[in-house]
mmCIF file of the N, C-alpha and C atoms, coordinates in Angstrom:
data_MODEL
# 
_entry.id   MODEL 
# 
loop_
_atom_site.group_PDB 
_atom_site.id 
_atom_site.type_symbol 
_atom_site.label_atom_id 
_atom_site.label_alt_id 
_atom_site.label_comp_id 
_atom_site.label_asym_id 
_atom_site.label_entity_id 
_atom_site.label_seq_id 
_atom_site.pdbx_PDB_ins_code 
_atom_site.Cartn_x 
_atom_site.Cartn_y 
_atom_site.Cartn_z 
_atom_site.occupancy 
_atom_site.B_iso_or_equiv 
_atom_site.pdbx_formal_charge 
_atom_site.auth_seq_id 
_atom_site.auth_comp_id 
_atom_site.auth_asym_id 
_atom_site.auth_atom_id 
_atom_site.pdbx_PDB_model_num 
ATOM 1   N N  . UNK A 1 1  ? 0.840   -1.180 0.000  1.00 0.00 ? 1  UNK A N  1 
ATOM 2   C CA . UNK A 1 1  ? 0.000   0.000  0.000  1.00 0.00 ? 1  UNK A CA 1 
ATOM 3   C C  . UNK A 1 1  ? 0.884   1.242  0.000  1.00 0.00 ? 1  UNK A C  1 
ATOM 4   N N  . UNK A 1 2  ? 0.534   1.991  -0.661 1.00 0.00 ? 2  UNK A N  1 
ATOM 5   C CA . UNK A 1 2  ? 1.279   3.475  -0.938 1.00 0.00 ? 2  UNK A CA 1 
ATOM 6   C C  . UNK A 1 2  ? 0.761   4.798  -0.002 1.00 0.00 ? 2  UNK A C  1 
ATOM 7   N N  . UNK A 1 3  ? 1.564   5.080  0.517  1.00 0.00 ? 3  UNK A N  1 
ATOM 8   C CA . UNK A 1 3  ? 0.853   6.443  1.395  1.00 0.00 ? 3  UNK A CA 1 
ATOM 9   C C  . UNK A 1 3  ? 1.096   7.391  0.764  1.00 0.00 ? 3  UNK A C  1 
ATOM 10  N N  . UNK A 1 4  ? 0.396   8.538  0.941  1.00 0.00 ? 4  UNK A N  1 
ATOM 11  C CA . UNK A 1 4  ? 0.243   9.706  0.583  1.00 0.00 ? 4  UNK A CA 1 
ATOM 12  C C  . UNK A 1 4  ? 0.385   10.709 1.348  1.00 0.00 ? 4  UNK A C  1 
ATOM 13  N N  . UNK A 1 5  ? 1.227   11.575 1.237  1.00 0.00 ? 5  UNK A N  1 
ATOM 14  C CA . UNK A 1 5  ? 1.152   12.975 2.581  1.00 0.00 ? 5  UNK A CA 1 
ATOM 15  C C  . UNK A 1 5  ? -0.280  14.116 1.715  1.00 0.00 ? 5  UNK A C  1 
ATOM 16  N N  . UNK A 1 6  ? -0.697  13.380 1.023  1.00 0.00 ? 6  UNK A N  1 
ATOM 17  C CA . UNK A 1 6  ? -1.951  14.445 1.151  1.00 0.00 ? 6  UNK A CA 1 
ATOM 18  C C  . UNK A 1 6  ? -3.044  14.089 1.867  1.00 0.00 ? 6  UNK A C  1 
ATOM 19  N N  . UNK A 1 7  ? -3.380  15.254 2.495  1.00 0.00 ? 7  UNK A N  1 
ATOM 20  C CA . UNK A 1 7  ? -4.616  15.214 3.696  1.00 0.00 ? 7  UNK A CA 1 
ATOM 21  C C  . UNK A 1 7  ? -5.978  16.110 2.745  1.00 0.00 ? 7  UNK A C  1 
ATOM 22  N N  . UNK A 1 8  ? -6.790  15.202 3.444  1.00 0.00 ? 8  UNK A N  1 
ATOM 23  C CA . UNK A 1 8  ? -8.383  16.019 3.146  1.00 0.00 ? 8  UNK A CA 1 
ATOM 24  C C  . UNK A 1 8  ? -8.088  17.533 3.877  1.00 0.00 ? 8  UNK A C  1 
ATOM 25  N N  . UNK A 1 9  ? -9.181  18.244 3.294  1.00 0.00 ? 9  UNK A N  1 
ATOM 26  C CA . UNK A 1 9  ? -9.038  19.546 3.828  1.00 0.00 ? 9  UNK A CA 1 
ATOM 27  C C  . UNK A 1 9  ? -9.556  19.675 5.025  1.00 0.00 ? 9  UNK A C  1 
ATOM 28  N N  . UNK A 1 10 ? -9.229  21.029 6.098  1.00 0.00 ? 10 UNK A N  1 
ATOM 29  C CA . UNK A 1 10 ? -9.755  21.024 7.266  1.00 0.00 ? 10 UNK A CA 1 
ATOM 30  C C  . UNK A 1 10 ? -11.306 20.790 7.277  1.00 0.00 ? 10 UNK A C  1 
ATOM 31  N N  . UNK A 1 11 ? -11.208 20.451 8.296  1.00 0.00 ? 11 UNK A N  1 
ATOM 32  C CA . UNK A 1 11 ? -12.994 20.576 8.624  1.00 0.00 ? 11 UNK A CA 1 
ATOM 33  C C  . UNK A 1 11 ? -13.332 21.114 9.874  1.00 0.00 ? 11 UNK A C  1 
ATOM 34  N N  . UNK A 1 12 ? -12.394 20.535 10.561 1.00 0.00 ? 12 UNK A N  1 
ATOM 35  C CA . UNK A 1 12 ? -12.559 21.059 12.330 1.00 0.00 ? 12 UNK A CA 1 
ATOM 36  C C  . UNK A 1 12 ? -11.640 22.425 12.272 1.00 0.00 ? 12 UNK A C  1 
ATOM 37  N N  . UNK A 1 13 ? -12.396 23.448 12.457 1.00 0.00 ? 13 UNK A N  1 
ATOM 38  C CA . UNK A 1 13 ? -11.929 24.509 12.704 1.00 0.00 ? 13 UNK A CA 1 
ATOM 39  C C  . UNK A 1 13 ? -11.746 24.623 14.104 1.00 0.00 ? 13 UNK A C  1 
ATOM 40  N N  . UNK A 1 14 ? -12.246 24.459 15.095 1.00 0.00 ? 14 UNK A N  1 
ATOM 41  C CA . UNK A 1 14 ? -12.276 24.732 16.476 1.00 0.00 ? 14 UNK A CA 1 
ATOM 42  C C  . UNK A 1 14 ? -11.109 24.078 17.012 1.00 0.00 ? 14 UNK A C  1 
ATOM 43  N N  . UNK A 1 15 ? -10.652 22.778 16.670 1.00 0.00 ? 15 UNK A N  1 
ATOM 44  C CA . UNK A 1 15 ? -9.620  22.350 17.121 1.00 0.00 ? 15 UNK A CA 1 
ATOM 45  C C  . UNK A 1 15 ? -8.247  22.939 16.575 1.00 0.00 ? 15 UNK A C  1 
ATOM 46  N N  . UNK A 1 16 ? -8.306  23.478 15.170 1.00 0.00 ? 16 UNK A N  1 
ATOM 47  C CA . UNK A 1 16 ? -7.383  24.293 14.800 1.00 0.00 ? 16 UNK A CA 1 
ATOM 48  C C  . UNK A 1 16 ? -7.262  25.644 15.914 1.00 0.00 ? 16 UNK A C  1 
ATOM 49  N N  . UNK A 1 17 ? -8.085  26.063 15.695 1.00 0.00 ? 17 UNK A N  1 
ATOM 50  C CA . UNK A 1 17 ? -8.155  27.159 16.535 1.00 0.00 ? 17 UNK A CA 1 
ATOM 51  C C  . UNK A 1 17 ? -7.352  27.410 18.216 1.00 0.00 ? 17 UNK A C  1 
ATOM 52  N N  . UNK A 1 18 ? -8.062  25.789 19.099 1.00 0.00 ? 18 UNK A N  1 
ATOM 53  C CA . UNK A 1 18 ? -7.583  25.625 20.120 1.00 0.00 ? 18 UNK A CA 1 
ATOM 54  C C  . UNK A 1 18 ? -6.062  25.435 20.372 1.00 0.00 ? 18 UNK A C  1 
ATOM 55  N N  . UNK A 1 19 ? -5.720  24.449 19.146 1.00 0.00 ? 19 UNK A N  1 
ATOM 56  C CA . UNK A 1 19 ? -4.338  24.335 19.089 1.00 0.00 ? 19 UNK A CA 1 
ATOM 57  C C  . UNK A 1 19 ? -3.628  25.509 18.559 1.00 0.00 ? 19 UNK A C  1 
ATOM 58  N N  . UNK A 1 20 ? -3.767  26.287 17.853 1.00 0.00 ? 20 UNK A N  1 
ATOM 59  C CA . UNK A 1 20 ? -3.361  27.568 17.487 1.00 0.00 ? 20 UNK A CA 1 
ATOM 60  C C  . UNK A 1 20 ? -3.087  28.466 19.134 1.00 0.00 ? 20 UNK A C  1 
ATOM 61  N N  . UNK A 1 21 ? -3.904  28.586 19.892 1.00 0.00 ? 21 UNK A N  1 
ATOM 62  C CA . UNK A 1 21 ? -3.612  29.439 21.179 1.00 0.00 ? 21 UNK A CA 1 
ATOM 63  C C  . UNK A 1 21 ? -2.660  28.317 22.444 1.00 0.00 ? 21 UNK A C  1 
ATOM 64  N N  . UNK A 1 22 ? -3.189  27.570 21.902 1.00 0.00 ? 22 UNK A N  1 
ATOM 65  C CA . UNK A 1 22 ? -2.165  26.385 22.839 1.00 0.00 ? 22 UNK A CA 1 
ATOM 66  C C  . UNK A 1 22 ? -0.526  26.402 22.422 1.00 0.00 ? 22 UNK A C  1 
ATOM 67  N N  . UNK A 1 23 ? -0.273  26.655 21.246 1.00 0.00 ? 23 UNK A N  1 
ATOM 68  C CA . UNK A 1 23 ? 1.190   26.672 20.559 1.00 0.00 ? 23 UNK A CA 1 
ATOM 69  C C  . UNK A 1 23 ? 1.552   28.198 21.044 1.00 0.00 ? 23 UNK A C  1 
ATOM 70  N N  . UNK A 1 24 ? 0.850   28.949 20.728 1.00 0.00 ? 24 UNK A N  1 
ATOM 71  C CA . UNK A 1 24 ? 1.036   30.462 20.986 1.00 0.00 ? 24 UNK A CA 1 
ATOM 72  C C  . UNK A 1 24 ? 1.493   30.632 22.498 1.00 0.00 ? 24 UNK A C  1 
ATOM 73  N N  . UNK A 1 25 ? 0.901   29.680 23.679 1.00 0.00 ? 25 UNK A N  1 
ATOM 74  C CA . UNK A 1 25 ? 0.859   30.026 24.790 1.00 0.00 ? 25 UNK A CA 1 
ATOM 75  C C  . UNK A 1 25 ? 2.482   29.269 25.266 1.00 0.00 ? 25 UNK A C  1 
ATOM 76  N N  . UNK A 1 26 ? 3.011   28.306 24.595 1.00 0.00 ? 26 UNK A N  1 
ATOM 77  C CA . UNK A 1 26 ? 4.119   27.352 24.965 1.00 0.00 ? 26 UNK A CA 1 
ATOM 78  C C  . UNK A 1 26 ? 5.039   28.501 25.768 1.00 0.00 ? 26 UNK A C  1 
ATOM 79  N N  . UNK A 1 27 ? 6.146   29.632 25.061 1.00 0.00 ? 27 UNK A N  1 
ATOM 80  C CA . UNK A 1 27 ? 6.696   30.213 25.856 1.00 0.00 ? 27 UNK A CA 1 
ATOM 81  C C  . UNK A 1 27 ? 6.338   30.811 26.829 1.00 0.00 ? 27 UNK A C  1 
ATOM 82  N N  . UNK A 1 28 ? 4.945   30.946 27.473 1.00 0.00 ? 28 UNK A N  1 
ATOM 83  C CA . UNK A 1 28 ? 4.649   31.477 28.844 1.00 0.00 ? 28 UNK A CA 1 
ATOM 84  C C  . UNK A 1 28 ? 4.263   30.437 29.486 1.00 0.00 ? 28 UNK A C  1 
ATOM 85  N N  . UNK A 1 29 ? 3.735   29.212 29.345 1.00 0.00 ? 29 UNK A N  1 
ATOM 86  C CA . UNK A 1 29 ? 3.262   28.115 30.112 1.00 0.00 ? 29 UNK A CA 1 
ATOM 87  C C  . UNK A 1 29 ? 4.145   26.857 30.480 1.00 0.00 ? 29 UNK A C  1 
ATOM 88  N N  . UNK A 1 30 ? 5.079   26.655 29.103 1.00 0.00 ? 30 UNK A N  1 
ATOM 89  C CA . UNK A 1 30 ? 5.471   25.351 28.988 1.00 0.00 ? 30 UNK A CA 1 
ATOM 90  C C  . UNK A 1 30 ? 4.839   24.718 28.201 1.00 0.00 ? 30 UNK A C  1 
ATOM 91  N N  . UNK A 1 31 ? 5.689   23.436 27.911 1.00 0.00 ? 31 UNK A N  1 
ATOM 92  C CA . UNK A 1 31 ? 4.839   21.923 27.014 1.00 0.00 ? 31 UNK A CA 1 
ATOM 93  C C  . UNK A 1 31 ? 3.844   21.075 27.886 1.00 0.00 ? 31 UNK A C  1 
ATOM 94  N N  . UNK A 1 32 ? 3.932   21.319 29.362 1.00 0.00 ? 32 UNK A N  1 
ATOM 95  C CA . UNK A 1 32 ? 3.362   20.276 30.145 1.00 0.00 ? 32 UNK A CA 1 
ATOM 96  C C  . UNK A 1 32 ? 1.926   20.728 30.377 1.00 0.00 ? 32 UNK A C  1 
ATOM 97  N N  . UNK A 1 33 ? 2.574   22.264 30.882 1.00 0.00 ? 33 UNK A N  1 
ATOM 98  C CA . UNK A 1 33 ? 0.480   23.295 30.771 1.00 0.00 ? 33 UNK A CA 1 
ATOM 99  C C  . UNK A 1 33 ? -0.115  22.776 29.589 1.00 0.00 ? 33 UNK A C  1 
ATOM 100 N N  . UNK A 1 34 ? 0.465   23.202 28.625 1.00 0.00 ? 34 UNK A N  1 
ATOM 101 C CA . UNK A 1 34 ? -0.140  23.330 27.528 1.00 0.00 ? 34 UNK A CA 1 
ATOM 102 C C  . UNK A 1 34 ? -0.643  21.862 26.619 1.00 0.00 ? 34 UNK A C  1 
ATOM 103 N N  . UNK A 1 35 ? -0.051  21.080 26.812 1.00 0.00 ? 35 UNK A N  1 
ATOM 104 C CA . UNK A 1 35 ? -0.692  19.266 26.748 1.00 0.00 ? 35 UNK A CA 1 
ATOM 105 C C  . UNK A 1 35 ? -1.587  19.425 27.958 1.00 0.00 ? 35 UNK A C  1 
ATOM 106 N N  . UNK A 1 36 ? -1.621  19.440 29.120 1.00 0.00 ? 36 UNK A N  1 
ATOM 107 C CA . UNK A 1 36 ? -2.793  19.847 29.586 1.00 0.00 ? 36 UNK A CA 1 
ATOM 108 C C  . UNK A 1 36 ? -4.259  20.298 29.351 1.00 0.00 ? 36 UNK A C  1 
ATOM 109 N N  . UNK A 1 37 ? -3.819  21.608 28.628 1.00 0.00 ? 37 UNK A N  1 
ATOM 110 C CA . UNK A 1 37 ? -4.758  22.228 28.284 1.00 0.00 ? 37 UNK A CA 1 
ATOM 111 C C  . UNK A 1 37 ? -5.606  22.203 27.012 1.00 0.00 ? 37 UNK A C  1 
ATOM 112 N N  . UNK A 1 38 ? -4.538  21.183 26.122 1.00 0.00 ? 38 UNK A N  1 
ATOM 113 C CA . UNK A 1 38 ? -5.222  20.584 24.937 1.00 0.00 ? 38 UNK A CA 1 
ATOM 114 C C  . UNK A 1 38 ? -5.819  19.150 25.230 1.00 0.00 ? 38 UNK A C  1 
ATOM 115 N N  . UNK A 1 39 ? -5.419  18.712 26.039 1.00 0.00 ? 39 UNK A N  1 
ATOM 116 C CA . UNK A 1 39 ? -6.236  17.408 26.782 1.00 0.00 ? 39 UNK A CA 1 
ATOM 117 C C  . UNK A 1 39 ? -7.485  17.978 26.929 1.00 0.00 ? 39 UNK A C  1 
ATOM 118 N N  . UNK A 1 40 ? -7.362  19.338 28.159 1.00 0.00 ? 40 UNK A N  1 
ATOM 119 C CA . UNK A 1 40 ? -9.054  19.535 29.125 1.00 0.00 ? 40 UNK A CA 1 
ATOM 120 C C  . UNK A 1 40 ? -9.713  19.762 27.727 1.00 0.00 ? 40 UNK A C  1 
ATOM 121 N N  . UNK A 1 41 ? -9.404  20.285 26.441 1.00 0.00 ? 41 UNK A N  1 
ATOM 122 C CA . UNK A 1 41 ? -9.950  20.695 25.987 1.00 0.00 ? 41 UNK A CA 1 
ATOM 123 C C  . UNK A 1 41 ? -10.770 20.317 24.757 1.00 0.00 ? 41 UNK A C  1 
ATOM 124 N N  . UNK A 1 42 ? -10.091 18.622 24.849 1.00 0.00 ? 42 UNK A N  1 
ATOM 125 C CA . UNK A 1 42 ? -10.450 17.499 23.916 1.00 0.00 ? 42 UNK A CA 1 
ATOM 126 C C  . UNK A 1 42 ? -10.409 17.202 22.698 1.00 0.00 ? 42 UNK A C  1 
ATOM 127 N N  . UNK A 1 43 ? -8.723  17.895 22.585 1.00 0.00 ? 43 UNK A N  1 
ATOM 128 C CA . UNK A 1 43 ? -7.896  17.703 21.155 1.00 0.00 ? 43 UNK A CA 1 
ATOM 129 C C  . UNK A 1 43 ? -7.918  16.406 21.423 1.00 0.00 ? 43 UNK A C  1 
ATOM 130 N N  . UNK A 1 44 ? -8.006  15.479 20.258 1.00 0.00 ? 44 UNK A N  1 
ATOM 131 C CA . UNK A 1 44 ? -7.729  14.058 20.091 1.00 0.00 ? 44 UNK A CA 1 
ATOM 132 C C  . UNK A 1 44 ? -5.720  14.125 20.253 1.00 0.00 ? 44 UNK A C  1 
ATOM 133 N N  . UNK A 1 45 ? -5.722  13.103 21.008 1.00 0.00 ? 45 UNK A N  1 
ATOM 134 C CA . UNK A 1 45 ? -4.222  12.742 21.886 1.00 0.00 ? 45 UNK A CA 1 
ATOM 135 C C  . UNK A 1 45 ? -3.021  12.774 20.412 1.00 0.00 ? 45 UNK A C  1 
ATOM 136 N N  . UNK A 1 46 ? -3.803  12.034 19.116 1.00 0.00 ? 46 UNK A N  1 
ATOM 137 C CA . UNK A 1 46 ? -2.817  11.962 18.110 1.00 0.00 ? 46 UNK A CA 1 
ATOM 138 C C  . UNK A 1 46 ? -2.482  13.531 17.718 1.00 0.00 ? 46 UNK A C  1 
ATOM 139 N N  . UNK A 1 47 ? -3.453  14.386 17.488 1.00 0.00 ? 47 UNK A N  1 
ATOM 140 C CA . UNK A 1 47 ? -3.302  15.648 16.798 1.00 0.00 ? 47 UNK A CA 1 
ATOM 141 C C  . UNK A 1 47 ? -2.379  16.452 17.951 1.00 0.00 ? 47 UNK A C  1 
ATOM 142 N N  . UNK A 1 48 ? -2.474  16.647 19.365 1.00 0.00 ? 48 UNK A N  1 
ATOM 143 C CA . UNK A 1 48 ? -1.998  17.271 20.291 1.00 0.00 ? 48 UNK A CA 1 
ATOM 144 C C  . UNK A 1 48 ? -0.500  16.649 20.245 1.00 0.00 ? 48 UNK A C  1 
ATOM 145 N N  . UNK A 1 49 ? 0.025   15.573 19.934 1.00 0.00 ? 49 UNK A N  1 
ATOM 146 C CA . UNK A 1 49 ? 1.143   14.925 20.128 1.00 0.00 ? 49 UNK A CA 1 
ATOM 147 C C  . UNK A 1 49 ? 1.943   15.673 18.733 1.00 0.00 ? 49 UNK A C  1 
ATOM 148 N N  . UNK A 1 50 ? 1.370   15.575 17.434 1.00 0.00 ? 50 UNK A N  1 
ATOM 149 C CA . UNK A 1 50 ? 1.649   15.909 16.442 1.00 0.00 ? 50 UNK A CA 1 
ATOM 150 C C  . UNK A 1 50 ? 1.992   17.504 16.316 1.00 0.00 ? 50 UNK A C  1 
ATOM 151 N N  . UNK A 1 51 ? 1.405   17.971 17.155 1.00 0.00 ? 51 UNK A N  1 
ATOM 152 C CA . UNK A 1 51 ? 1.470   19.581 16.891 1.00 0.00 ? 51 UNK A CA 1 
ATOM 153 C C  . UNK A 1 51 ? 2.391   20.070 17.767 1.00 0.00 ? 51 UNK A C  1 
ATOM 154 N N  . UNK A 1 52 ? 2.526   19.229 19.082 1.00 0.00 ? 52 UNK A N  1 
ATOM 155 C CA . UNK A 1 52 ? 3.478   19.797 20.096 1.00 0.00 ? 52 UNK A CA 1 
ATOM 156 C C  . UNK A 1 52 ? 4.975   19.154 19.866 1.00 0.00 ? 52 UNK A C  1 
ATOM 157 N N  . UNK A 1 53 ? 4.956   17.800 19.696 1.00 0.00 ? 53 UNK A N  1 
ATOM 158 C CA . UNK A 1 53 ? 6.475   17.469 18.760 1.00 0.00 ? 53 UNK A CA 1 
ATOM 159 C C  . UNK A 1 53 ? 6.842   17.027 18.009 1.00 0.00 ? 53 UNK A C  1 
ATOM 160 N N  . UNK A 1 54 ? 6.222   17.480 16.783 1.00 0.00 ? 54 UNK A N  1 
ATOM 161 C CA . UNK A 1 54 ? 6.214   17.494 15.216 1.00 0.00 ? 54 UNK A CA 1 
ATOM 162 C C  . UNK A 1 54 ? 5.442   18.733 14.779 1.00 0.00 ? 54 UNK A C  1 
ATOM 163 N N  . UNK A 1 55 ? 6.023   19.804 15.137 1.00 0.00 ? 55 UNK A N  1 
ATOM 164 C CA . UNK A 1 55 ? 5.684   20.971 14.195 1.00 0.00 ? 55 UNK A CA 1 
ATOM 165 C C  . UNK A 1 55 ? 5.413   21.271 13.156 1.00 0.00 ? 55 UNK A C  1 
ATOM 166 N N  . UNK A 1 56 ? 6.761   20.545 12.312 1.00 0.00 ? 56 UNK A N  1 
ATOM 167 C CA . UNK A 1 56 ? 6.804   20.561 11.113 1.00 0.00 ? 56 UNK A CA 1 
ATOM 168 C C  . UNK A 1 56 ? 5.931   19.727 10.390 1.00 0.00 ? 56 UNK A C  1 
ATOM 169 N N  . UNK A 1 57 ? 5.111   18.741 10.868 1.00 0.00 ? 57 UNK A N  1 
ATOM 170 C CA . UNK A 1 57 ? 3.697   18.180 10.300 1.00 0.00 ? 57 UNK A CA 1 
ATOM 171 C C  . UNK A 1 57 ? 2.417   19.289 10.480 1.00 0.00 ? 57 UNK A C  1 
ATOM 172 N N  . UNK A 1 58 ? 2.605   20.259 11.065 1.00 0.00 ? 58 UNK A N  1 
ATOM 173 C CA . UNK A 1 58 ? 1.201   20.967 10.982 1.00 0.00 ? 58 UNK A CA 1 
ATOM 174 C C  . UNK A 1 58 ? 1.034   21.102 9.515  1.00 0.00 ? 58 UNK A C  1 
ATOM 175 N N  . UNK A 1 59 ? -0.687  21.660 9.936  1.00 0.00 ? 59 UNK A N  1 
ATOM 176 C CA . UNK A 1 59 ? -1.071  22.322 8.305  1.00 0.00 ? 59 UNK A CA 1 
ATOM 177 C C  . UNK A 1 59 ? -0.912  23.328 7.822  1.00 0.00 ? 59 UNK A C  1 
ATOM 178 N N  . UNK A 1 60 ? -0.514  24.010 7.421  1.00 0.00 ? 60 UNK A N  1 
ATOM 179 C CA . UNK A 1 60 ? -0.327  25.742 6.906  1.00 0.00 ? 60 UNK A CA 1 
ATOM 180 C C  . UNK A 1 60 ? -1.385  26.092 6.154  1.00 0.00 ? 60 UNK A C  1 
ATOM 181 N N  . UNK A 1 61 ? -2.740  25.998 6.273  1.00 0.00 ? 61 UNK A N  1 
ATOM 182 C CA . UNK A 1 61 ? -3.610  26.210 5.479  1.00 0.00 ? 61 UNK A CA 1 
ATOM 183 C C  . UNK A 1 61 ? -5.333  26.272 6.484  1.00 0.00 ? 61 UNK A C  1 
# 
């Protein structure tokens, strides 16, 4: 089977969103607040893992 790095387009805006102020907040909180706070806030565990250490996989779009 062949993978593809192309992704469907967003759909969940809100979780973009959340994670957007959660990344923003890292130099005043930390990585540990801030996995925290994307936990309380019910980012799915894969996307929160992906965004906090694998940056360079976010979406730019």
């Amino acid at each position: 089977m062949i993978q593809s790095n192309h992704r469907a387009p967003r759909t969940d805006f809100r979780t973009r969103d959340v994670v957007n102020q959660a990344i923003a907040a890292i130099p005043q909180l930390g990585l540990q607040q801030v996995a925290e706070y994307l936990n309380a806030m019910n980012v799915p565990p894969e996307i929160a893992i992906r965004t906090l250490v694998y940056p360079e996989r976010r979406r730019n779009y």
